[in-house]
C-alpha positions in Angstrom: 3.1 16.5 3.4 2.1 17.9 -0.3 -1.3 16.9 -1.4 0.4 14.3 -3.7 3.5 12.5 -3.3 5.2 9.5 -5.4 8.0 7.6 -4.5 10.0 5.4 -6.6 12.9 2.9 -6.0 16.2 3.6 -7.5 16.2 2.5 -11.6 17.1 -0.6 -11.5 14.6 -1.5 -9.1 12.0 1.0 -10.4 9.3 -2.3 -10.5 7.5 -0.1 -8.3 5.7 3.4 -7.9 3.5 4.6 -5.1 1.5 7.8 -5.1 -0.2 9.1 -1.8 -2.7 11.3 -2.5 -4.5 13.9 0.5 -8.0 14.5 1.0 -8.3 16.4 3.6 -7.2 13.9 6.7 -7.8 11.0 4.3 -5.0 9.3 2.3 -5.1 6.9 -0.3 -1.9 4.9 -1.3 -1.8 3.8 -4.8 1.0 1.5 -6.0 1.7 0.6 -9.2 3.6 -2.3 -10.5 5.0 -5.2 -8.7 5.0 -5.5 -5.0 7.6 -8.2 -3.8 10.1 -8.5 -0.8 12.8 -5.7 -2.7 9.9 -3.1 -3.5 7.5 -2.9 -0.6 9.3 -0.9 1.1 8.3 2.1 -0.6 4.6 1.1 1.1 6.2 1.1 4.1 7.9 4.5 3.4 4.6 5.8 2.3 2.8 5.0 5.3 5.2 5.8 7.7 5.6 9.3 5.8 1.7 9.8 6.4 0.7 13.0 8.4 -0.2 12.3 12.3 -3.4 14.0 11.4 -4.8 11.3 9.0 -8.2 9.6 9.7 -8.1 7.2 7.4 -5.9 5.4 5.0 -7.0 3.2 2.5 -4.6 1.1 -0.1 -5.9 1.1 -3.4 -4.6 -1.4 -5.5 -5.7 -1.4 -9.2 -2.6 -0.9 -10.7 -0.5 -3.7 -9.0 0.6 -6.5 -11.7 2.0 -8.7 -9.6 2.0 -9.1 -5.7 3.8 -11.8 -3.6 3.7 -12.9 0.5 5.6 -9.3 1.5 2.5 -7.8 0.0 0.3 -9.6 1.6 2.5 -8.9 4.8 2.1 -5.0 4.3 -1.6 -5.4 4.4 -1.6 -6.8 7.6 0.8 -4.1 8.5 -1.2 -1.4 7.1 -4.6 -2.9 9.3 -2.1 -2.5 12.5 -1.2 0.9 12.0 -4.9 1.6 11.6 -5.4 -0.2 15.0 -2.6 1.6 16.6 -3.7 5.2 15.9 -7.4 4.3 16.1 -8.5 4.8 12.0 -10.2 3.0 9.4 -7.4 1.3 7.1 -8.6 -0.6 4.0 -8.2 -1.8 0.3 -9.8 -1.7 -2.4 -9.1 -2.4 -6.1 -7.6 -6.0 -5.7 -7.0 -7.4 -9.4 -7.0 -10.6 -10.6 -3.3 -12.0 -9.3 -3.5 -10.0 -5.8 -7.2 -11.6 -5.4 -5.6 -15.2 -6.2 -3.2 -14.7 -4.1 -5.3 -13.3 -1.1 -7.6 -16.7 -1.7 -4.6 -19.2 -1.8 -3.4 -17.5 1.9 -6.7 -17.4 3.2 -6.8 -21.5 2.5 -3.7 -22.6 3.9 
C-alpha cells in the first residue's frame, strides 16, 4: 500500500472521501464528508485494504459533517479488528454532530 491512499464513491454518491495515510506501521483513516448506510463502505474498504503489518490504526474524524447509526456501527467495527489482530484502534477528532450522536447512543 502507497503511503497515502483516497478512495471515493462513484459521483453521484461522492458524499464521501477517505484518505489513509502510513507512518511507518501506523495508519490513520481520515474521512471527509458524510458517513451514512450508502457511504461507509469506503471505511470498510479502507480498513480492510490496510497492510497486515499495521500496529495501529486510528480513525480521525474532523472532517466528517454528518454521521448516522452505520457510523457509529463502523466504529465498533474498527475496535474489533483492533481486537482481532491484537493493535491499538482509536478515534479522535469527533465534531460536534458525531459527538451528539455518540452521547444520544451511549443513553439509550
Amino acid at each position: 500500500m502507497a503511503p497515502e491512499t483516497e478512495l471515493s464513491g462513484p459521483d453521484f454518491l461522492n458524499i464521501l472521501t477517505v484518505r489513509t495515510r502510513l507512518h511507518g506501521d501506523r495508519a490513520v483513516l481520515s474521512p471527509r464528508g458524510e458517513i451514512d448506510c450508502v457511504s461507509v463502505r469506503l471505511l470498510d474498504q479502507a480498513l480492510a485494504g490496510l497492510p497486515s503489518m499495521t500496529s495501529s490504526v486510528t480513525l480521525d474524524i474532523a472532517e466528517v459533517t454528518f454521521m448516522d447509526s452505520a457510523g457509529l456501527h463502523f466504529v465498533e467495527r474498527l475496535h474489533a479488528f483492533g481486537h482481532r489482530r491484537r493493535i491499538l484502534a482509536r478515534t479522535r477528532n469527533w465534531g460536534s454532530q458525531p459527538s451528539r450522536l455518540r452521547e444520544a447512543a451511549r443513553h439509550r
